[in-house]
PAMI-918085 format. One line per field, with one value per residue (C-alpha): residue number from 0; residue in one letter; chain; x, y, z. Coordinates in steps of 0.1 Angstrom, whole numbers. Layout:
// PAMI-918085
n: [NUM / ...]
res: [A / ...]
chain: [A / ...]
x: [X / ...]
y: [Y / ...]
z: [Z / ...]
// end
This chain:
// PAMI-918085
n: [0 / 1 / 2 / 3 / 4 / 5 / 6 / 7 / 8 / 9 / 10 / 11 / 12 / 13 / 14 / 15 / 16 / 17 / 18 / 19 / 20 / 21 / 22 / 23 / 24 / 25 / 26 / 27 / 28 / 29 / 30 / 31 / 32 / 33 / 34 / 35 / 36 / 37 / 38 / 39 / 40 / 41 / 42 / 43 / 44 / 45 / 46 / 47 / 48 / 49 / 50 / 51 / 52 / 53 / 54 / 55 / 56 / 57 / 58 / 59 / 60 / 61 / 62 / 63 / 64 / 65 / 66 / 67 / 68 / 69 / 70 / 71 / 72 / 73 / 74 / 75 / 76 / 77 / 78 / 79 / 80 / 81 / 82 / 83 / 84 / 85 / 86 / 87 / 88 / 89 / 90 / 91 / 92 / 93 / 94 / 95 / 96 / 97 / 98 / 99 / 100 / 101 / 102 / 103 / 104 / 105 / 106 / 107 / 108 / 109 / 110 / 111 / 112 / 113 / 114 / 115 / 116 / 117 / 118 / 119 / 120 / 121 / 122 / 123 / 124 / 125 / 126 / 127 / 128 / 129 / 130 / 131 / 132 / 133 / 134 / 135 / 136 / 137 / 138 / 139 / 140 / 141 / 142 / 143 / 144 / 145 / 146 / 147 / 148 / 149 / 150 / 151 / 152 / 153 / 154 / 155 / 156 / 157 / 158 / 159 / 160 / 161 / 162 / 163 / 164 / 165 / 166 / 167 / 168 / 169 / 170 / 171 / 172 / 173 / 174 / 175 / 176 / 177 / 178 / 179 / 180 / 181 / 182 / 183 / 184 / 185 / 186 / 187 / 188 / 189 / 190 / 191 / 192 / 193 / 194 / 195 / 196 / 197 / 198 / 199 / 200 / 201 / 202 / 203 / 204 / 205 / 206 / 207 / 208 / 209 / 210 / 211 / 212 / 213 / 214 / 215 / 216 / 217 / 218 / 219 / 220 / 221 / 222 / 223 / 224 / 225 / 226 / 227 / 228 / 229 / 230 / 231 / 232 / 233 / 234 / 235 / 236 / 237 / 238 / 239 / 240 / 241 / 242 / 243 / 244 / 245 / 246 / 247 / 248 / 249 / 250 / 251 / 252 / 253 / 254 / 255 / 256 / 257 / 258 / 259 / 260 / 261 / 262 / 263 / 264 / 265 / 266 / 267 / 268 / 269 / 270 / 271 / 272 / 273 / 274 / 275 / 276 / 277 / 278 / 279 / 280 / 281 / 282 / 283 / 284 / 285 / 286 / 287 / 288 / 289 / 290 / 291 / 292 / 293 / 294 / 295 / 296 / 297 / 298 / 299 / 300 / 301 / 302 / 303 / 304 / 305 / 306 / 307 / 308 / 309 / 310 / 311 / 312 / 313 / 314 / 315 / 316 / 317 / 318 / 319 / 320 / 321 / 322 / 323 / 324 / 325 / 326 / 327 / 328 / 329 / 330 / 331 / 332 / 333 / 334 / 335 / 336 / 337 / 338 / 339 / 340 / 341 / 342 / 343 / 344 / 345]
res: [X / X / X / X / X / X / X / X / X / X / X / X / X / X / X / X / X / X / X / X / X / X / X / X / X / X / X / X / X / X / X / X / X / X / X / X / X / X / X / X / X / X / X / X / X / X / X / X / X / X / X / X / X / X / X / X / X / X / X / X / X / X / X / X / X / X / X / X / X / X / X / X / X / X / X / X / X / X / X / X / X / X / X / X / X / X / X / X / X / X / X / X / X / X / X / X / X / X / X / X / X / X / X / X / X / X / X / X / X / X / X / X / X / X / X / X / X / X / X / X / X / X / X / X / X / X / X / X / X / X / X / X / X / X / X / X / X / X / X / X / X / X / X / X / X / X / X / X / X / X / X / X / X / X / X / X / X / X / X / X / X / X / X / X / X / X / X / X / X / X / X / X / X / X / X / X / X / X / X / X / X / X / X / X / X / X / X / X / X / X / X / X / X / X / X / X / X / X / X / X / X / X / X / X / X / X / X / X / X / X / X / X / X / X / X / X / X / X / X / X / X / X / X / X / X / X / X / X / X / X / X / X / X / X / X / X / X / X / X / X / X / X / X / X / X / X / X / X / X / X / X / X / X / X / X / X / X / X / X / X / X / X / X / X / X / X / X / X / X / X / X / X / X / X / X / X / X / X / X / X / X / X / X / X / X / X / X / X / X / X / X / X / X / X / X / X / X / X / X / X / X / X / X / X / X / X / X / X / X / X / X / X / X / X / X / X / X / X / X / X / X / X / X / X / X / X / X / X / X / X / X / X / X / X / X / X / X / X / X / X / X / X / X / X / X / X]
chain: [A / A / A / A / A / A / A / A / A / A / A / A / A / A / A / A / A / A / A / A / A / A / A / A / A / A / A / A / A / A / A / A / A / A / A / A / A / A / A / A / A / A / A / A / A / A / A / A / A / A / A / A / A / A / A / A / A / A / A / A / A / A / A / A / A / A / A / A / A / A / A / A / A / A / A / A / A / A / A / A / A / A / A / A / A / A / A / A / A / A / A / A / A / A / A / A / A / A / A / A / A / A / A / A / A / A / A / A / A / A / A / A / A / A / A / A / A / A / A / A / A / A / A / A / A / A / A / A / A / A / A / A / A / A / A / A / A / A / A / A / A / A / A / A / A / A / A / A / A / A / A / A / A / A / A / A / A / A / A / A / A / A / A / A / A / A / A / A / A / A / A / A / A / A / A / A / A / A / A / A / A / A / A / A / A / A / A / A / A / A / A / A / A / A / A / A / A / A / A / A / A / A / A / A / A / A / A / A / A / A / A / A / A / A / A / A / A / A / A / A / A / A / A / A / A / A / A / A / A / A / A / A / A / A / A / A / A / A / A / A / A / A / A / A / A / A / A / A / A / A / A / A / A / A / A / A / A / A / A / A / A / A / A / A / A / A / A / A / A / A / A / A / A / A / A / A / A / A / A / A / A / A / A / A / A / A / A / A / A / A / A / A / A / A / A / A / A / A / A / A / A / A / A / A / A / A / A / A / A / A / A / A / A / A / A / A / A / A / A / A / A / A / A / A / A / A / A / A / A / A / A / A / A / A / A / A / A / A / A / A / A / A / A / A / A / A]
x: [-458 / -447 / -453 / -488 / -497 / -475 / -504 / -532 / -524 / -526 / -557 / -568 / -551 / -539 / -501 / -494 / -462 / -455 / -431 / -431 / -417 / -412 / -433 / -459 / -467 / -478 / -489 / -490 / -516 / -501 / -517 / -540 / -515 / -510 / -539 / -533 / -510 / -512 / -493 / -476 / -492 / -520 / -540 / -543 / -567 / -555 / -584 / -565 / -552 / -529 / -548 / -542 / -571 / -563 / -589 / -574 / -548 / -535 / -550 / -572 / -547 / -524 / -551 / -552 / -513 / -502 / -540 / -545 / -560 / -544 / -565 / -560 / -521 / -508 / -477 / -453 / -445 / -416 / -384 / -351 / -367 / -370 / -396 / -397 / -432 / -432 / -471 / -484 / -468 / -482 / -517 / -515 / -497 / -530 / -553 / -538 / -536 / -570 / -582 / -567 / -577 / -614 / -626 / -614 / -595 / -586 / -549 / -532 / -512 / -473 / -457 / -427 / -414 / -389 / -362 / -333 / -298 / -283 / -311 / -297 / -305 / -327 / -347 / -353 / -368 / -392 / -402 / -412 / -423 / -452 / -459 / -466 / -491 / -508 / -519 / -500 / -482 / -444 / -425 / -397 / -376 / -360 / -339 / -351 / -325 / -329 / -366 / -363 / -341 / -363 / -390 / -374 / -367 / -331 / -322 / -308 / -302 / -274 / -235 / -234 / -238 / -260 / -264 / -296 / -301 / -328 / -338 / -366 / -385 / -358 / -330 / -311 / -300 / -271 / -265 / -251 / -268 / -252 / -263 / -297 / -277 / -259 / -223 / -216 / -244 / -240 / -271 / -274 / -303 / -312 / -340 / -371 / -378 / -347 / -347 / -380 / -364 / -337 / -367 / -379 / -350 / -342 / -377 / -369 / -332 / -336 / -374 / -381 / -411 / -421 / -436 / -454 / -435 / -460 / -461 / -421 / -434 / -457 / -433 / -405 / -427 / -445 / -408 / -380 / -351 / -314 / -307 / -314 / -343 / -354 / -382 / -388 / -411 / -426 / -446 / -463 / -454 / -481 / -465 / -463 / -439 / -420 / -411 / -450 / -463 / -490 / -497 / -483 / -475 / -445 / -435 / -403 / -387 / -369 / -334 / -343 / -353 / -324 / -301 / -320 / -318 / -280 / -269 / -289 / -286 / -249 / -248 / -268 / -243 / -214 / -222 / -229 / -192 / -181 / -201 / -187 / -150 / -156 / -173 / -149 / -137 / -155 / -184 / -175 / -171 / -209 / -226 / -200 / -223 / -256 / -256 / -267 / -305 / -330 / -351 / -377 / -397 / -367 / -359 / -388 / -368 / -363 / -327 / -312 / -308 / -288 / -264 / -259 / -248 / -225 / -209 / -206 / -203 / -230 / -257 / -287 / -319 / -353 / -386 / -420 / -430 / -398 / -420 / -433 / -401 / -402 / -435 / -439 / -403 / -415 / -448 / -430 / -414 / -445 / -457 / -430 / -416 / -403 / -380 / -371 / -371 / -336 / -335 / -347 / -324 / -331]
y: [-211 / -176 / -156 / -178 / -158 / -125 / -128 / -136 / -110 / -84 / -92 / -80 / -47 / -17 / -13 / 27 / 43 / 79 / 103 / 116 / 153 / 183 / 204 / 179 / 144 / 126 / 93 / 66 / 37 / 6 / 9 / 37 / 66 / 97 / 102 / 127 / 159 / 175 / 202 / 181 / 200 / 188 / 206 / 193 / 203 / 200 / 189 / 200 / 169 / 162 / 139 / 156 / 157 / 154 / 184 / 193 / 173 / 187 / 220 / 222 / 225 / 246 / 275 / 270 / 276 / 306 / 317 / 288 / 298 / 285 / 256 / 246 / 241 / 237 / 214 / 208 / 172 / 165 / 186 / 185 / 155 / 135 / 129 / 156 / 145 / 105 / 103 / 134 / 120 / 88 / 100 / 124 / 90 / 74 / 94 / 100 / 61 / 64 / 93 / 73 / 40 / 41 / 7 / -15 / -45 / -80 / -73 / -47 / -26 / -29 / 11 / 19 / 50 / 78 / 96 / 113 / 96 / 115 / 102 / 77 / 47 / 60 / 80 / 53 / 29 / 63 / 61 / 22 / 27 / 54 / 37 / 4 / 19 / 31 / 0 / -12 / -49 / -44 / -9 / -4 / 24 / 38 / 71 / 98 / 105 / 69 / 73 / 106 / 87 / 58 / 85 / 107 / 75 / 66 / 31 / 29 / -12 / -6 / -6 / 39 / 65 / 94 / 122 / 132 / 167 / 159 / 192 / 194 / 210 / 197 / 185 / 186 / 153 / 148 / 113 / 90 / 58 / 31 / -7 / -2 / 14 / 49 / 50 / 82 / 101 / 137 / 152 / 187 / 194 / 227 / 234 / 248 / 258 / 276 / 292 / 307 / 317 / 339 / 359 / 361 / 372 / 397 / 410 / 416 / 432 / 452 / 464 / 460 / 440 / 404 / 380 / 350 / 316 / 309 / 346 / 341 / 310 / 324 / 350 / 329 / 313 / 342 / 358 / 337 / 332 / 316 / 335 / 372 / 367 / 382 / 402 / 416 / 402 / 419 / 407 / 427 / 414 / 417 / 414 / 437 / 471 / 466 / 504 / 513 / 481 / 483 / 457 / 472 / 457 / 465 / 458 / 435 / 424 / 389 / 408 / 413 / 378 / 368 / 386 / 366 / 332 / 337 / 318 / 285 / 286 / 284 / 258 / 235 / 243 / 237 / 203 / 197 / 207 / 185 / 156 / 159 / 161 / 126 / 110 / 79 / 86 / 63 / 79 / 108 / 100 / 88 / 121 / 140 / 122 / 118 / 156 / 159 / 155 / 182 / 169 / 178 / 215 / 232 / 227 / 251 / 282 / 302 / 297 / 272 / 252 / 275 / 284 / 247 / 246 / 278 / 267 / 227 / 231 / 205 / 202 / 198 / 177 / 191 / 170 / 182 / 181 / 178 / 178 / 142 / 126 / 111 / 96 / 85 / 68 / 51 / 41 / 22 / 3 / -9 / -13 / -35 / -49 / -79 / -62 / -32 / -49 / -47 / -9 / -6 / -2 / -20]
z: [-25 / -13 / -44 / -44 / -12 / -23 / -53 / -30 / -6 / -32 / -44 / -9 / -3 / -18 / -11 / -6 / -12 / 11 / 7 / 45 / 40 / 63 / 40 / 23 / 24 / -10 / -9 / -40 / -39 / -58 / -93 / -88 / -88 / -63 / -45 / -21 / -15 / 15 / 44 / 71 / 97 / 121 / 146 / 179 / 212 / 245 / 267 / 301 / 310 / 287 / 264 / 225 / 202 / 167 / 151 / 114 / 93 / 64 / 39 / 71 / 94 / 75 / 76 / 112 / 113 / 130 / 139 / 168 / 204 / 237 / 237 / 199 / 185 / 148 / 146 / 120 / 134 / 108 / 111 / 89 / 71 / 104 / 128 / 156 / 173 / 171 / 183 / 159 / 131 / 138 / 137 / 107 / 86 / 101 / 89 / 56 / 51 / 60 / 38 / 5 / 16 / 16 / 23 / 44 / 33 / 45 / 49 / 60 / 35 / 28 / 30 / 10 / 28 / 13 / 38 / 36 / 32 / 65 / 93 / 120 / 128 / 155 / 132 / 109 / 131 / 146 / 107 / 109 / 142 / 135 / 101 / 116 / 144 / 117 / 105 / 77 / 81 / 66 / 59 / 38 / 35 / 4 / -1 / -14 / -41 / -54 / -54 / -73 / -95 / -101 / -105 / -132 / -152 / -148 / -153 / -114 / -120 / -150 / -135 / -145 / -125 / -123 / -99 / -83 / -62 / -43 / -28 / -1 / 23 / 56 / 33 / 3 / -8 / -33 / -43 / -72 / -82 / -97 / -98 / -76 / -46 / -37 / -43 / -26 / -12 / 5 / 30 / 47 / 66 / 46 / 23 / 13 / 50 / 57 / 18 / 35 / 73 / 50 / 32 / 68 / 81 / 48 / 53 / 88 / 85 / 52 / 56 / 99 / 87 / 104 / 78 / 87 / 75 / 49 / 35 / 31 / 12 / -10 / -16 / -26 / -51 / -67 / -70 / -56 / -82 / -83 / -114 / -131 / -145 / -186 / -171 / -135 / -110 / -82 / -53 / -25 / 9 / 40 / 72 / 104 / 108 / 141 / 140 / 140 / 155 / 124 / 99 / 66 / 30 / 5 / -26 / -31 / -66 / -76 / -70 / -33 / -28 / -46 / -26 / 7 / -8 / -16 / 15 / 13 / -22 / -16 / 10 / -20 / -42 / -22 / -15 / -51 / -59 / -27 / -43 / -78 / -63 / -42 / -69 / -82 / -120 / -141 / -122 / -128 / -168 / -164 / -145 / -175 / -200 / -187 / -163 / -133 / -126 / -105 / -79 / -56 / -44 / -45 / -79 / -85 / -75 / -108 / -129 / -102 / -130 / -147 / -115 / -114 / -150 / -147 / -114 / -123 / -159 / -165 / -178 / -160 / -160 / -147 / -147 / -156 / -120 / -101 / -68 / -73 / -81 / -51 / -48 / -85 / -73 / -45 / -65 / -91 / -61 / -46 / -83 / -91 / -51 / -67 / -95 / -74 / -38 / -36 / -37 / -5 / 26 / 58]
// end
């Protein structure tokens, strides 16, 4: 009689899946695919009172970052992978949900929801929380490394174990899967967003220039590298003198920025090695076969496969699109909630 219902229910609504990042949310809609990638940032008004007015979500409010007047704020509600402003967050999952799900249905969705494996208790339930006063009617949670996992193809149900680096906008997530759960899972709250405070902070130190957060962004993706690269790349950076007090622009190469992203880049690394040296033997002899598998935005930065290789003496596994590993993960969960269920935690 249940899975009568289950099947009924369905029929009615569109289950989404959400990978809830500090740098972008992607949402999945049960047999329709990803259908949105946007900023987690939203722009809210303050009418005087204290009453918040949500005005941009998104792209929008991305290109209000940074440029807002006193009346008009962009936030960045998520922080180290965890929730930082409970009510913005719930209105920018709201009006994604929305945005994807066009029409109106019977029943309310079911959310599968990616986080990191080091959050508390506390911050899990914030997750449920602002997912459920967004409208949807159950909320599961799945780590991201498993997701990725589930999301780059490995077989997480078979009794071997693989590694996934997970590595994201808040965190970096390292993580063996074995038999549809984590075995030994390692999370620092470093990523993407601190890789782009140390070309701030380069920029600042070695050239007395102050760049914008999303200029050190753009700049870490038109040049940022983890290795020497064959040819080299050069970017012009826009940002202002704090000698001169002018607005000015230079012209950096993939050495400098390598130089800046040394430090993060080592703190990944690092607790790759720590994972490796706590992972049990016959694990061990699995990763040995199988490598070690490259997840998420960060696996974009130039040759980091190649310092993991060299440092670990691994090889290492990359996916076409390493930034939806997640989502496509967390997809094929709500795709299949009755084979895969039991991956989620509670």
């Amino acid at each position: 009689m249940p899975s009568l219902w289950n099947h009924i229910v369905n029929l009615f609504t569109s289950d989404v899946a959400m990978d809830l990042g500090t740098a972008n949310t992607l949402v999945y809609v049960r047999n329709q695919g990803i259908l949105l990638n946007e900023p987690s940032i939203v722009a809210v008004s303050n009418n005087g009172v204290g009453v918040q007015r949500v005005e941009a979500v998104g792209l929008e409010a991305k290109r209000m970052y940074g440029r807002t007047h006193a009346k008009l704020q962009a936030i960045r509600p998520m922080k180290d992978g965890v929730i930082a402003d409970f009510e913005v967050t719930n209105k920018m999952i709201s009006y994604f949900i929305k945005k994807v799900l066009t029409n109106y249905r019977l029943v309310k969705p079911r959310m599968v929801v990616g986080i990191p494996t080091c959050i508390t208790q506390v911050e899990k339930k914030a997750v449920i929380d602002a997912a459920l006063l967004s409208g949807v009617r159950e909320v599961y949670l799945v780590e991201e490394p498993m997701a990725a996992a589930i999301g780059v193809g490995i077989p997480v149900h078979l009794p071997e174990g693989n590694m996934v680096i997970d590595i994201g906008g808040g965190t970096s997530d390292v993580a063996v899967t074995c038999l549809s759960a984590i075995a030994y899972g390692e999370s620092i709250r470093l990523g993407g967003d601190e890789m782009d405070e140390a070309i701030q902070r380069y920029m600042r130190l070695q050239h007395h220039l102050n760049v914008g957060i999303f200029e050190a962004e753009r700049v870490k993706i038109a040049v940022g590298s983890a290795y020497p690269q064959p040819k080299p790349l050069t970017t012009q950076v826009r940002g202002l003198n704090v000698k001169t007090g002018v607005p000015t622009s230079i012209l950096v190469n993939d050495e400098e920025i390598r130089e800046a992203l040394k430090e993060p880049l080592g703190a990944i690394t690092g607790a790759v090695l720590r994972a490796l040296e706590k992972t049990p033997p016959e694990l061990s002899g699995d990763i040995y076969t199988n490598g070690l598998y490259l997840t998420g935005g960060g696996a974009l930065i130039r040759g980091l496969d190649k310092l993991l290789e060299e440092t670990t003496s691994l090889k290492v596994n990359q996916p076409e699109d390493p930034l939806l590993s997640i989502v496509k993960g967390a997809g094929k969960v709500i795709d299949q909630f009755s084979d895969l269920r039991k991956v989620c935690i509670n």
